[in-house]
N, CA, C and O of each residue as an XYZ file, in Angstrom:
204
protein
N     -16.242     32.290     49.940
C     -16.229     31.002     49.280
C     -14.954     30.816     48.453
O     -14.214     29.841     48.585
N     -14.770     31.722     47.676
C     -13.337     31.692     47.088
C     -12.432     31.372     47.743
O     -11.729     30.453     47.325
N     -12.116     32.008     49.005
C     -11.096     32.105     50.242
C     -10.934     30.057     50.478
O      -9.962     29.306     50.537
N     -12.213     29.873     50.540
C     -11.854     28.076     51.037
C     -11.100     27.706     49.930
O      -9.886     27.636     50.122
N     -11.614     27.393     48.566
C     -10.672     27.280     47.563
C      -9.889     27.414     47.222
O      -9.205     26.571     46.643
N      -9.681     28.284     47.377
C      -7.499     29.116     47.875
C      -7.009     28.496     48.866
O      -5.890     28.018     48.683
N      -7.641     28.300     50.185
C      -6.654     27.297     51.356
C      -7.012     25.771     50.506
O      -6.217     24.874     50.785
N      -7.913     25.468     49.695
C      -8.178     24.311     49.528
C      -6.960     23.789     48.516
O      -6.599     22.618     48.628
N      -6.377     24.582     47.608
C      -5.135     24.597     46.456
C      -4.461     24.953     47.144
O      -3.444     24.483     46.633
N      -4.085     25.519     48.095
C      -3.083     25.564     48.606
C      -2.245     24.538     49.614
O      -1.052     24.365     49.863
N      -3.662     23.869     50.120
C      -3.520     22.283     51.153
C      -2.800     21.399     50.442
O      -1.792     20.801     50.819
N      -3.590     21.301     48.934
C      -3.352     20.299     48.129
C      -1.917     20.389     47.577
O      -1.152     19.430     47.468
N      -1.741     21.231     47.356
C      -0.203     21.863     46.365
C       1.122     21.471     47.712
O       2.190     20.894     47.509
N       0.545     22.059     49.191
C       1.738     21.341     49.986
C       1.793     20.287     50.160
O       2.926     19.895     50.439
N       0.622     19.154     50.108
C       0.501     17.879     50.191
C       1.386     17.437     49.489
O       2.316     16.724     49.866
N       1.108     17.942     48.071
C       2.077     16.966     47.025
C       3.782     17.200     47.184
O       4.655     16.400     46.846
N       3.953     18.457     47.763
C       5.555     19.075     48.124
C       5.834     18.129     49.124
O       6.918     17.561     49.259
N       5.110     18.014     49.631
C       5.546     17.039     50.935
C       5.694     15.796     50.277
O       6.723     15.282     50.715
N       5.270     15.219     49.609
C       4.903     14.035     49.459
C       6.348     13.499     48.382
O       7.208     12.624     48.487
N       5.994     14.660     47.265
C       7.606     14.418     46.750
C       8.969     14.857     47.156
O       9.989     14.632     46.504
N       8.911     15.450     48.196
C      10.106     15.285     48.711
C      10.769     14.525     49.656
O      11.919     14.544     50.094
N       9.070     13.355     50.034
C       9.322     12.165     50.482
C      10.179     10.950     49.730
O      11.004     10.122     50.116
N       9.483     11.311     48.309
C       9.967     10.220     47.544
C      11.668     10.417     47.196
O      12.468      9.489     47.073
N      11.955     11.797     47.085
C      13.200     11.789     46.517
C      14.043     11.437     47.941
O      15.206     11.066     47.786
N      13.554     11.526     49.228
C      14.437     11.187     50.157
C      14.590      9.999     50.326
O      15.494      9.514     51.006
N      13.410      9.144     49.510
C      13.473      7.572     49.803
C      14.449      6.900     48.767
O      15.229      5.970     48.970
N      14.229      7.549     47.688
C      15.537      7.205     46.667
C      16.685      7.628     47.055
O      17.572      6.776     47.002
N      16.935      8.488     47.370
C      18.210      9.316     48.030
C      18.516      8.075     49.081
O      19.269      7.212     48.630
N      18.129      7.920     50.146
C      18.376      6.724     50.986
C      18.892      5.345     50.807
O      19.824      4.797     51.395
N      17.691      4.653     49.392
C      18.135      3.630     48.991
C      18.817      3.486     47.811
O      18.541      2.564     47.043
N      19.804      4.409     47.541
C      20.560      4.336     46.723
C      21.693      3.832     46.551
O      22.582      4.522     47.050
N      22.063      2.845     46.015
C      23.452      2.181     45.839
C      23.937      2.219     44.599
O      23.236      2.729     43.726
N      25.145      1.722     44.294
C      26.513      1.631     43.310
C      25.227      0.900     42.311
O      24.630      1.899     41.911
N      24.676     -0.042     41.854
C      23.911     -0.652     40.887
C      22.839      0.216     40.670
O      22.373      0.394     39.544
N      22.427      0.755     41.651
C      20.403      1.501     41.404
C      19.242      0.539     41.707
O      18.060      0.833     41.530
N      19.711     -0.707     42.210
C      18.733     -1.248     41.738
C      17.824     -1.873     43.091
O      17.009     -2.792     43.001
N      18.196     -1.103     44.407
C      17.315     -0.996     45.129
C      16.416      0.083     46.090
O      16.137      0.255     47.277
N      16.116      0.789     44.547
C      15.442      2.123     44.652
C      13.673      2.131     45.156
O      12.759      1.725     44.438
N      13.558      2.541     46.166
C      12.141      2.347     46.122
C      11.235      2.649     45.124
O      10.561      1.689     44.751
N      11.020      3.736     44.571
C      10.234      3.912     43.385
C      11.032      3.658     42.522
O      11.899      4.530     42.589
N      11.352      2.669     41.402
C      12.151      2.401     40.675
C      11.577      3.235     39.146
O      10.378      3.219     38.867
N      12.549      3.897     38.295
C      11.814      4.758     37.211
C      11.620      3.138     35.972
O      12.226      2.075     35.838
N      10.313      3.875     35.243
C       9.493      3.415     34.625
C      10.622      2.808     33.316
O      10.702      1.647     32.915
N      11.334      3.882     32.894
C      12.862      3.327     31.903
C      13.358      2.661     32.225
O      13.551      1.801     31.366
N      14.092      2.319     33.755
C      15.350      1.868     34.092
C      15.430      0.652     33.472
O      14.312      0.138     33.431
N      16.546     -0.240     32.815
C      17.133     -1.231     32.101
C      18.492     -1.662     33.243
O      19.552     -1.091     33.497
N      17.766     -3.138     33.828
C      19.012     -3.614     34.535
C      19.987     -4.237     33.348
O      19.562     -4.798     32.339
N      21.489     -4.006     33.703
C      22.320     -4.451     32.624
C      22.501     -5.781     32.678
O      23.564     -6.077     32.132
N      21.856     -6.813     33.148
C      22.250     -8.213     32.854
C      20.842     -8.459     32.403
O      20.547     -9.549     32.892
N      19.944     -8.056     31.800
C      19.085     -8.570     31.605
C      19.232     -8.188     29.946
O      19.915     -7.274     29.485
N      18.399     -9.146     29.193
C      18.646     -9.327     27.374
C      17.767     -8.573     26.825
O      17.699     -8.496     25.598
């Protein structure tokens, strides 16, 4: 029973590896000179024409 729980954290833990190294390839991709057509855009970012 333990043994499932161990492949079961272990499923889960590559899921998320996978998953964020989806995201950083999607930013990586849509990255331009401004930033500002980032797919996951960060929660801080401040466009500079805005007041």
């Amino acid at each position: 029973m333990i043994k499932l729980f161990r492949r079961l954290l272990a499923f889960i833990a590559g899921v998320a590896v996978v998953l964020g190294a989806l995201k950083v390839a999607l930013n990586w991709v849509a990255r331009t000179d401004e930033g500002s057509h980032e797919v996951f855009a960060d929660d801080d970012f401040e466009y500079a024409d805005e007041d």
